[in-house]
LUMLUM-786866 format. One record per residue (C-alpha): z, y negated, x negated; residue in three letters. Coordinates in steps of 0.5 Angstrom, whole numbers. Layout:
> c3, c2, c1, rest
> Z, Y, X, ALA
...
//
This chain:
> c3, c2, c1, rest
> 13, -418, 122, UNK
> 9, -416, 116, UNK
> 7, -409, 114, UNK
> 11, -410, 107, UNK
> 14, -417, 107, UNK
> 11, -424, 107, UNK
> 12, -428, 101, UNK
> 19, -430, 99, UNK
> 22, -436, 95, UNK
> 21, -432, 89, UNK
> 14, -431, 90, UNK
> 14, -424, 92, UNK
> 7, -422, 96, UNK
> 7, -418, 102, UNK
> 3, -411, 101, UNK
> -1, -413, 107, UNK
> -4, -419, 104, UNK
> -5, -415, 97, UNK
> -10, -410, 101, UNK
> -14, -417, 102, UNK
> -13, -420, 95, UNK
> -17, -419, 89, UNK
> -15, -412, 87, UNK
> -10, -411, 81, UNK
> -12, -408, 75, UNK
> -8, -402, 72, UNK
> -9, -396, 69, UNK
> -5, -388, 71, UNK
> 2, -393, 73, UNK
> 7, -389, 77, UNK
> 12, -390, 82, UNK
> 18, -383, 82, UNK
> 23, -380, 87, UNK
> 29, -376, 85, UNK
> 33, -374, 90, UNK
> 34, -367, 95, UNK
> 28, -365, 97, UNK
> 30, -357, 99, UNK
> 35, -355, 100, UNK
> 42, -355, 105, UNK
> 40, -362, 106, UNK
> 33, -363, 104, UNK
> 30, -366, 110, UNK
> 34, -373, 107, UNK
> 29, -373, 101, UNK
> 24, -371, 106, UNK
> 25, -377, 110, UNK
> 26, -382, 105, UNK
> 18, -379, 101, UNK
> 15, -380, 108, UNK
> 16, -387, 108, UNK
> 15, -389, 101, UNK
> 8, -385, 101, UNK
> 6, -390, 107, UNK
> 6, -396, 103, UNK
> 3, -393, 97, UNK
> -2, -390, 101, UNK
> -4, -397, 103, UNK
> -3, -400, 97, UNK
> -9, -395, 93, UNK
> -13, -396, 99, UNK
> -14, -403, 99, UNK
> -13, -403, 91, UNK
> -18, -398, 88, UNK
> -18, -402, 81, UNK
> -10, -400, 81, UNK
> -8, -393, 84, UNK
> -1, -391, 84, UNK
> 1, -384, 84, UNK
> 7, -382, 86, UNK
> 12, -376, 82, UNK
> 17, -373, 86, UNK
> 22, -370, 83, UNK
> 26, -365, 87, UNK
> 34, -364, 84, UNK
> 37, -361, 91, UNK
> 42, -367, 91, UNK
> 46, -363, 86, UNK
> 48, -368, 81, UNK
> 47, -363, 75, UNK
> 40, -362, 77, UNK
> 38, -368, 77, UNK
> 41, -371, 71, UNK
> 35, -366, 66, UNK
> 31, -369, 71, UNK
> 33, -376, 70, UNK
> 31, -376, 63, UNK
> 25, -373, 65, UNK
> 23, -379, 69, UNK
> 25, -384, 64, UNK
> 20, -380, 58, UNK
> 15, -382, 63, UNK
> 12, -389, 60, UNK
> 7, -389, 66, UNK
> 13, -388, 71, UNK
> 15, -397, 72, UNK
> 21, -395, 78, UNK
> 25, -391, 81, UNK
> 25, -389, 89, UNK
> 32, -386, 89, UNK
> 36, -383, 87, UNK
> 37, -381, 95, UNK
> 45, -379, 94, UNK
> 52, -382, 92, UNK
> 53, -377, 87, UNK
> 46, -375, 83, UNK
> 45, -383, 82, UNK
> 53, -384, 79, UNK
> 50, -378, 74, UNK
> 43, -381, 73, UNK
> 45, -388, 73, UNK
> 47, -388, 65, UNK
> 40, -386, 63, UNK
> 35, -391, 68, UNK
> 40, -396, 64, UNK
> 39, -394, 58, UNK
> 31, -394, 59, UNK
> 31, -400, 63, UNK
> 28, -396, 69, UNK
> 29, -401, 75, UNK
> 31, -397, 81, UNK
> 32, -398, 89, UNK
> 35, -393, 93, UNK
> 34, -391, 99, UNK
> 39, -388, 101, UNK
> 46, -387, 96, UNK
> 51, -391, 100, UNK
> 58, -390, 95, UNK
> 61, -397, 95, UNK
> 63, -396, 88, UNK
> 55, -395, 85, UNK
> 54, -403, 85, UNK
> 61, -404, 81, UNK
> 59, -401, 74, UNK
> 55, -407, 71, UNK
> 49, -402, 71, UNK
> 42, -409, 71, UNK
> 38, -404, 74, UNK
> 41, -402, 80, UNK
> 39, -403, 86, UNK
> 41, -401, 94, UNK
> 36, -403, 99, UNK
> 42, -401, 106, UNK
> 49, -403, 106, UNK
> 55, -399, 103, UNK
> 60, -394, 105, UNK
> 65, -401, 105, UNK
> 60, -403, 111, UNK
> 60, -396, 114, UNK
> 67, -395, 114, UNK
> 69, -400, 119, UNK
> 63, -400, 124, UNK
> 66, -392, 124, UNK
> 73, -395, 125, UNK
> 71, -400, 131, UNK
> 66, -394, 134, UNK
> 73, -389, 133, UNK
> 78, -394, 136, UNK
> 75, -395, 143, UNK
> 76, -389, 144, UNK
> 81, -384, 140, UNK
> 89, -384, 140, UNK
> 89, -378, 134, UNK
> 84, -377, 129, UNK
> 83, -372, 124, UNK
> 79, -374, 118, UNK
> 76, -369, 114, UNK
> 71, -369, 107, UNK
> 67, -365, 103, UNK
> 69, -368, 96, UNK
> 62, -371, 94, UNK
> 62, -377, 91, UNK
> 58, -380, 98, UNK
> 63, -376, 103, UNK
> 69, -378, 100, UNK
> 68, -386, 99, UNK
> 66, -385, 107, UNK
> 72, -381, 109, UNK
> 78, -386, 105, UNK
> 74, -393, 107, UNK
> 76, -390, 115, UNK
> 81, -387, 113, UNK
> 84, -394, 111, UNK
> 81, -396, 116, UNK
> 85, -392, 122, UNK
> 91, -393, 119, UNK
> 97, -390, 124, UNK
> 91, -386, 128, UNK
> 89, -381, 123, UNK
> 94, -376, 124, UNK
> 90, -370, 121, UNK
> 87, -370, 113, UNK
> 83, -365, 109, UNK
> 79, -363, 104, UNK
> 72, -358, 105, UNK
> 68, -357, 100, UNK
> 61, -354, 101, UNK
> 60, -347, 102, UNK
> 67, -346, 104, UNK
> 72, -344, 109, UNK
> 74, -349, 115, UNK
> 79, -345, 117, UNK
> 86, -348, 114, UNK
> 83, -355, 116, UNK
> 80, -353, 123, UNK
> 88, -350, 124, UNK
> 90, -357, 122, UNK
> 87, -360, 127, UNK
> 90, -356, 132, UNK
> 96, -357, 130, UNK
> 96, -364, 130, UNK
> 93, -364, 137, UNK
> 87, -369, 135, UNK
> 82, -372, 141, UNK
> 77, -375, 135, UNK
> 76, -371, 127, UNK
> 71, -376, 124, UNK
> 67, -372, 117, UNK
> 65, -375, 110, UNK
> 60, -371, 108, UNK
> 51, -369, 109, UNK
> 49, -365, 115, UNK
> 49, -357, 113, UNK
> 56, -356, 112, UNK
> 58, -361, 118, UNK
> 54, -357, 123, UNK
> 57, -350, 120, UNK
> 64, -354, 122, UNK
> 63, -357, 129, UNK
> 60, -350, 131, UNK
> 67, -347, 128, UNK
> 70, -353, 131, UNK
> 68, -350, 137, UNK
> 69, -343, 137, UNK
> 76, -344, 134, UNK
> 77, -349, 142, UNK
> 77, -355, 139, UNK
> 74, -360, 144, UNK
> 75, -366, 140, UNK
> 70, -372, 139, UNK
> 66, -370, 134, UNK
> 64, -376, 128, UNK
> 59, -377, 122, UNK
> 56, -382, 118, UNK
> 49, -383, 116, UNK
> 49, -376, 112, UNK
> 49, -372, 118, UNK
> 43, -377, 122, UNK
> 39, -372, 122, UNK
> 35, -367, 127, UNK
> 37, -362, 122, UNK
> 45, -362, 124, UNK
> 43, -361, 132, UNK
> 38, -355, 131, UNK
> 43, -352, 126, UNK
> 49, -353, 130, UNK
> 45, -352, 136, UNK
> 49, -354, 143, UNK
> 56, -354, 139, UNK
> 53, -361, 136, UNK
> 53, -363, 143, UNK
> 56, -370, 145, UNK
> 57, -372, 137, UNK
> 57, -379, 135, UNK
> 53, -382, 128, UNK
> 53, -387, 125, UNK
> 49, -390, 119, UNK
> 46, -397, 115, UNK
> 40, -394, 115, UNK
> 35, -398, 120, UNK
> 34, -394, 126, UNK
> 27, -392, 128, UNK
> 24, -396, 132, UNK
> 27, -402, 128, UNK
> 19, -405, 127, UNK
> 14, -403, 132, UNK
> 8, -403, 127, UNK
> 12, -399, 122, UNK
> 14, -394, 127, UNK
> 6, -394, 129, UNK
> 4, -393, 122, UNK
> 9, -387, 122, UNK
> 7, -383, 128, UNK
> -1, -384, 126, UNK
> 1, -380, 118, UNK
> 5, -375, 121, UNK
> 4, -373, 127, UNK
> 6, -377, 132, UNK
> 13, -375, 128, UNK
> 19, -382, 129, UNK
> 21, -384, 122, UNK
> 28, -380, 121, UNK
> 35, -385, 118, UNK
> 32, -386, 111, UNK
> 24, -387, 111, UNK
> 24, -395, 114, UNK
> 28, -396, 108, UNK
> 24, -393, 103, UNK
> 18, -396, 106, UNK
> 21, -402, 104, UNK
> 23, -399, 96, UNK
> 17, -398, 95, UNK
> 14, -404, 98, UNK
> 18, -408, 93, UNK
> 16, -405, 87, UNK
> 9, -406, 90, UNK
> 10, -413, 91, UNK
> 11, -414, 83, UNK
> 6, -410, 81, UNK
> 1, -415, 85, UNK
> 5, -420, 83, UNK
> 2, -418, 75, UNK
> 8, -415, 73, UNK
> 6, -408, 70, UNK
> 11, -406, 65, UNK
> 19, -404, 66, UNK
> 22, -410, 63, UNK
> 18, -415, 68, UNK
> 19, -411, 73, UNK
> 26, -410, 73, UNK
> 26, -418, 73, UNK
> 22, -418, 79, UNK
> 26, -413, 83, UNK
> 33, -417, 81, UNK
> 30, -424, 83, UNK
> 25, -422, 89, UNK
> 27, -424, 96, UNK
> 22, -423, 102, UNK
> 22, -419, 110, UNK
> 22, -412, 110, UNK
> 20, -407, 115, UNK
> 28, -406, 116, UNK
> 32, -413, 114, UNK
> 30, -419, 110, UNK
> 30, -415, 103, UNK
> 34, -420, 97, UNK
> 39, -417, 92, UNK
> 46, -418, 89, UNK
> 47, -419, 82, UNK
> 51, -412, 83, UNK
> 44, -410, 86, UNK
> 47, -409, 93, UNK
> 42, -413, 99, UNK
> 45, -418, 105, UNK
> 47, -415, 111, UNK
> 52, -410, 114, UNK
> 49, -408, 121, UNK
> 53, -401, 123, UNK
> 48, -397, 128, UNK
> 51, -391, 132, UNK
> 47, -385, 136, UNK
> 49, -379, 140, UNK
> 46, -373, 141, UNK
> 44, -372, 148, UNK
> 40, -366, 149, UNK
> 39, -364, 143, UNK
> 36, -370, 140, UNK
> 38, -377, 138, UNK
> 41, -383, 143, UNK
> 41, -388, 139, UNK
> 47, -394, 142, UNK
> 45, -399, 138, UNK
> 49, -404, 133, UNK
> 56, -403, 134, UNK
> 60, -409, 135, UNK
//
């Protein structure tokens, strides 16, 4: 598979076919990332900064005529960060398209403010269904919704749950996860609450006892689900613990430590073995480090806008219409988008932590 997508019906161009063509022009253009890079869960943004810096990487290598400088912007995940830093982006005129934002909520605050400036952005990992409904022309999502998810994690609890709690963090992310299973498990789930960040599980962890549940599934991002498993455990509740893509990462095992033990985790995002050379690419910049739930799909964000620019477009409005129209493989799907800004393709994938670290089962039928 080529390194950043073979060239499509729209005439997209792979990145790997760019670093041999004759060099593109331009001068102190950049690419920007918004979304938490500190912070409870700042590993998430980390992820998706890693994997987009590869491709841009390649690209000023084999492009010494056109050098990309990649801006990241550091909002936390907190809405209220992130909106001054919204305004800040789009007052940059070098900044030609947006990596992120990274979560649901940040990116339903900043949206209003890429569409006003006609700023084109593709988001690695915001996964609210409702995101794509808004009519907003520069939106754009590189991985399936949280109406995809949803039933994956359904089909995943069903195998094996009879009584299941279902619990949320009140985020715009959390909770569009948590009401699609909800939906989803109709007469199973017997149990429901809300926990917000940095509050007390215990109302919610005496519900689930007293419901007696074998499964509590939970719509949120990983410091509060490892901060709720471990109370889980302390308080005896032996229930299968569920998440979704939010809690995907190494950092909810070594924050939960053994009580993150047998959980089971769902995601989109494409797993880190999803392509062999993207993978090897990976581990050579980091260590010997896999890429983490996100950092495939930046890789592919980036990728796209790197294809436009050697495409000869160099200026936000050409952009926006090359990223609308583009249609060509990735390292994680065939990458081709909605006129809402969704791509194609609805792969649920599921993990279980097994001695510490993450198993993955593969695509759940």
């Amino acid at each position: 598979m080529a390194l950043l997508g073979v060239v499509g019906t729209t005439g997209a161009t792979s990145a790997s076919a760019a670093t041999k063509a004759k060099s593109v022009k331009c001068s102190g253009l950049k690419l920007a990332f918004l979304g938490a890079l500190s912070g409870d869960n700042g590993a998430l943004g980390q992820n998706m900064v890693d994997g987009a810096q590869i491709a841009i990487n390649e690209w000023n290598k084999g492009n010494k005529a056109c050098q990309i400088k990649f801006d990241k912007y550091d909002s936390q995940g907190d809405s209220a960060q992130a909106s001054p830093l919204a305004s800040k982006i789009v007052l940059d005129k070098k900044v030609i398209g947006l990596i992120g934002p990274g979560f649901s909520g940040e990116t339903k605050a900043t949206m209003p403010t890429f569409e006003e400036a006609g700023l084109t952005m593709i988001t690695p990992g915001a996964t609210n269904a409702k995101l794509s409904t808004n009519g907003w022309k520069t939106f754009h999502r590189i991985l399936a919704n949280d109406d995809k998810q949803g039933p994956g994690i359904v089909a995943l609890i069903k195998k094996t749950a009879k009584k299941v709690a279902v619990i949320d963090d009140a985020s715009e992310y959390g909770k569009g996860l948590a009401d699609t299973v909800r939906t989803g498990l109709g007469a199973l789930k017997v149990a429901d609450d809300v926990v917000q960040t940095g509050t007390d599980p215990s109302t919610a962890i005496n519900k689930i006892k007293a419901a007696g549940v074998d499964t509590v599934f939970y719509g949120g991002y990983y410091a509060d689900a490892a901060k709720l498993v471990k109370a889980m455990r302390d308080a005896g509740v032996t229930a299968q613990f569920v998440a979704g893509d939010g809690v995907l990462d190494q950092k909810f095992i070594d924050n939960a430590g053994a009580s993150a033990e047998g959980s089971l985790l769902t995601a989109t995002g494409a797993p880190s073995d999803i392509n062999p050379a993207f993978q090897a690419k990976f581990k050579a910049a980091y260590a010997g480090k896999d890429p983490a739930i996100y950092g495939p799909e930046a890789y592919d964000c980036a990728s796209v806008f790197l294809a436009a620019l050697k495409a000869g477009k160099l200026d936000r409005k050409s952009i926006g219409a090359f990223v609308s129209a583009y249609d060509a493989e990735g390292v994680t799907k065939r990458i081709k988008f909605t006129a809402t800004g969704e791509v194609a393709g609805d792969a649920v994938y599921s993990y279980k932590v097994e001695g510490g670290k993450l198993k993955s089962l593969g695509i759940i039928k």
